[in-house]
N, C-alpha and C positions, 0 to 999 in steps of 0.2 A: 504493500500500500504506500503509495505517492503521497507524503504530508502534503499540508498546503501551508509555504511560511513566508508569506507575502513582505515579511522585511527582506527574509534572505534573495528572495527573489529582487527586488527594487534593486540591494546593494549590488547584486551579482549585474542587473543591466548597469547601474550606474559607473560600474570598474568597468563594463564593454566599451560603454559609451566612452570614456575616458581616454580609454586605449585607443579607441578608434582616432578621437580626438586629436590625443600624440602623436599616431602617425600621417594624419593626414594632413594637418594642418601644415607641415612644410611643402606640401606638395601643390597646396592651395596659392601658400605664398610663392611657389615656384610659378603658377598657371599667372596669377595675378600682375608680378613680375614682368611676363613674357607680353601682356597688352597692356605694357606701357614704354614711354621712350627712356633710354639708358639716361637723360637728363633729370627728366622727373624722378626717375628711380634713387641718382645720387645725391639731386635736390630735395626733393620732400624726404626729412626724417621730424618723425618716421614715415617709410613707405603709407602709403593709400591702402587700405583693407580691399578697396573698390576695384572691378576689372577696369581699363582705360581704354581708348576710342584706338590703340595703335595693333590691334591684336592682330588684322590679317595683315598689316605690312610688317610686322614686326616676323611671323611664318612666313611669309612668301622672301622674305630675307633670309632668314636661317633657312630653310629647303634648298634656294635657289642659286644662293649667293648674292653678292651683291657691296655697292658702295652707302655707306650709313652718311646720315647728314652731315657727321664732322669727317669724314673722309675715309672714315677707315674703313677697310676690304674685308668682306665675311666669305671666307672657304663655304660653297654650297655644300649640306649636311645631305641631300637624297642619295650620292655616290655612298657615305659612311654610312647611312642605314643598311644599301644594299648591301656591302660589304658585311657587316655587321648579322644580317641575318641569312646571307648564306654561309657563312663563318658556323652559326649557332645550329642552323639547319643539318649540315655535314657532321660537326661535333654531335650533336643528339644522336643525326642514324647511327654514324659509324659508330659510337659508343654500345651504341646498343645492339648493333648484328656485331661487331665483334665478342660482344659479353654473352649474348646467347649461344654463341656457338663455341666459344670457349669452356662455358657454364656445362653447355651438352656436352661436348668433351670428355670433359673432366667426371660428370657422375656414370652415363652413359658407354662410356668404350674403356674396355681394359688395357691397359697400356704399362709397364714397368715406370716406375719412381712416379704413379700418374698424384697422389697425396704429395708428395715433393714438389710435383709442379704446380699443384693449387697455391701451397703454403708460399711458395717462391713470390707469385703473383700477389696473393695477400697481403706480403709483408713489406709488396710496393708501397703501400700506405703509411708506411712510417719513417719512410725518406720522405722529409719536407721540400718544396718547390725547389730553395734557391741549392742544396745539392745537385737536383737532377738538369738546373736551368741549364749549368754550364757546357757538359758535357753534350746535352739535346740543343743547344745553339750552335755548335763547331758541327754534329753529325749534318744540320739543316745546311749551315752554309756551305760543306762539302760538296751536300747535293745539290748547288745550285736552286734550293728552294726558296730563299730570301726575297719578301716582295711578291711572294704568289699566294694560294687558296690552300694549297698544297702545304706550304712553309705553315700558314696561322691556323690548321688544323691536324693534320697529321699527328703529329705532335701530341695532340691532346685526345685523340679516340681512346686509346685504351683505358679500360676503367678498372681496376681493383675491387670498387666498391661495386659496381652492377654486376661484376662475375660473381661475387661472392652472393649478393641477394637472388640471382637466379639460380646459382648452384641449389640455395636452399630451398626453392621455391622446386624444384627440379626433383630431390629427396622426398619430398611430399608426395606428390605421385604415385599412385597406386601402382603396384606390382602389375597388378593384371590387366592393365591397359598396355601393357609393354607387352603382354605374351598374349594377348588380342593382337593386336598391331601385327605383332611376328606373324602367327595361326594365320591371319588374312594376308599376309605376304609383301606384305609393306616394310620398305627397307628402311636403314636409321634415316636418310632426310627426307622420306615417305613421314616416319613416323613425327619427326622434328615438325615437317610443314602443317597434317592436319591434325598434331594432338597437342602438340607442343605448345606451338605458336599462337592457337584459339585461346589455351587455359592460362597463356601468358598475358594476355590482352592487357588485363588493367593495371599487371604492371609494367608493362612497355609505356602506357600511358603514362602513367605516375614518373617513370625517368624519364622519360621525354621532356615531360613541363621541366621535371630538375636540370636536365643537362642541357636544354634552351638556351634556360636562365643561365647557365655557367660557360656557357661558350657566347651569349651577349655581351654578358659584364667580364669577361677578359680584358685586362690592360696593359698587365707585365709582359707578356708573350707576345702581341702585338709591337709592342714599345720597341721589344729586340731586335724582333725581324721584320719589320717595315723600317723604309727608311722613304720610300714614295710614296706621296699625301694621295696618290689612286689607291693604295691599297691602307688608306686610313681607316680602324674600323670607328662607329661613333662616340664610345666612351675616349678613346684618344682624342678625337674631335672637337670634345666639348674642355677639357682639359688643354688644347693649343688657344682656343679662343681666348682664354684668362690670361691677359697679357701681364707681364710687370715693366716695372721699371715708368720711367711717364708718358706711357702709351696708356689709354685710357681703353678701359673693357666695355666691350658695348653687352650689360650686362642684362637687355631686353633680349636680344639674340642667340644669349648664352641659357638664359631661364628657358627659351621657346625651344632649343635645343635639346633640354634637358628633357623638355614634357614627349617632344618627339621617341625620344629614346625610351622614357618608358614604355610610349602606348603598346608598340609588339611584347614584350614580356607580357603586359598585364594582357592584351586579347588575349593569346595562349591559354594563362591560367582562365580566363573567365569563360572560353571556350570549350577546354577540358577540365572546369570544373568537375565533374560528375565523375571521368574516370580519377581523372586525380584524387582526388579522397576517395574512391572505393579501393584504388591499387594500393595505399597507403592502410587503410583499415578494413578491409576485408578478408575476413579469415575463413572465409567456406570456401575453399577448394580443395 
């Protein structure tokens, strides 16, 4: 039986709302920012809580490119996007057919030291970034992959952590779906295609939204192996726009950049909401 305790209730919306609150509200001041001019912006303190009348030239600047009213030159952001979300696009697949088929691998086919090779893979995880950065930047520029698709993803498909959550997801599986499969004559990537890959669904979904987000918001890897503003992804982008020194930041341009940058992450989640939380908490399989 469901008490009814209508304080605990109120405080429980009241700490949602709050939360919600804290995160939004810089993102508000971001949107706010971006429809207005970098004058007003450094002029009125504090900032306007209000939107301001500059919001589609201050976008069709940051998208496009463009000369601001005191002269200065904005690198057009729609190249960074694209770059940026096929960068994120590549990173998701490849992450994810390379971990399911290593995943199958590994519980699926007997092979000598095959536990040695998981644990190998696993223990990738506890080598932090700036160890593995040095030695994965000299193999990249070997290969002549600096300044390509190739250079700012490669690099980053293999996953430790999706081999490991499909490995386990993969143990789960009943015995006798594998000796069906066999009985009916279906070979392992017979079996892999129509029994594997359906029951994997929603967590393919659920890493997908994750490893989106983690090949968007890349910076460091980027930073290394770009050195041509074509192959700038946008979080770089929005980071070259912050000028120092007494060059003045057109910081309408830089806010409207920023909003742009989110929107593809956040469609994502709001699109696969539904599998994203069931691959995350669903446990009937």
């Amino acid at each position: 039986m469901v008490e009814n305790r209508p304080i605990a209730t109120a405080l429980s919306h009241l700490v949602l709302v709050l939360g919600v609150l804290i995160v939004a509200f810089p993102v508000y001041i971001t949107f706010i920012a971006s429809t207005q001019t970098a004058e007003q912006i450094v002029q009125n303190v504090p900032m306007s809580l209000l939107p301001g009348s500059n919001m589609l030239t201050t976008y069709k600047l940051a998208l496009f490119g463009g000369q601001t009213e005191t002269g200065a030159t904005i690198a057009p952001v729609a190249p960074m996007l694209l770059v940026s979300f096929i960068s994120a696009i590549v990173i998701a697949v490849g992450k994810i057919a390379i971990s399911l088929l290593s995943a199958f691998a590994v519980v699926y086919f007997r092979f000598p030291f095959r536990q040695l090779v998981f644990w190998m893979i696993f223990v990738t995880l506890m080598l932090p970034v700036e160890v593995r950065i040095g030695p994965t930047y000299e193999v990249v520029s070997d290969l002549g992959m600096l300044n390509s698709y190739a250079g700012l993803t490669v690099p980053l498909i293999a996953s430790a952590t999706a081999t490991f959550l499909f490995r386990q997801f993969f143990l789960t599986v009943p015995d006798e779906l594998v000796e069906a499969a066999r009985i009916d004559g279906a070979g392992p990537m017979r079996f892999f295609k129509d029994v594997l890959l359906p029951l994997s669904a929603t967590s393919i979904a659920a890493l997908f939204v994750i490893q989106f987000i983690y090949g968007w918001n890349q910076y460091l890897w980027p930073l290394l192996v770009t050195t041509s503003e074509d192959m700038y992804p946008v979080v770089m982008g929005i980071k070259r726009m912050i000028t120092g020194g007494d060059a003045a930041t057109e910081w309408n341009a830089v806010m409207a950049t920023a909003i742009l940058a989110m929107v593809p992450p956040a469609l994502v989640v709001i699109v696969m909401q539904k599998w994203f939380v069931k691959g995350l908490v669903d446990t009937e399989k």
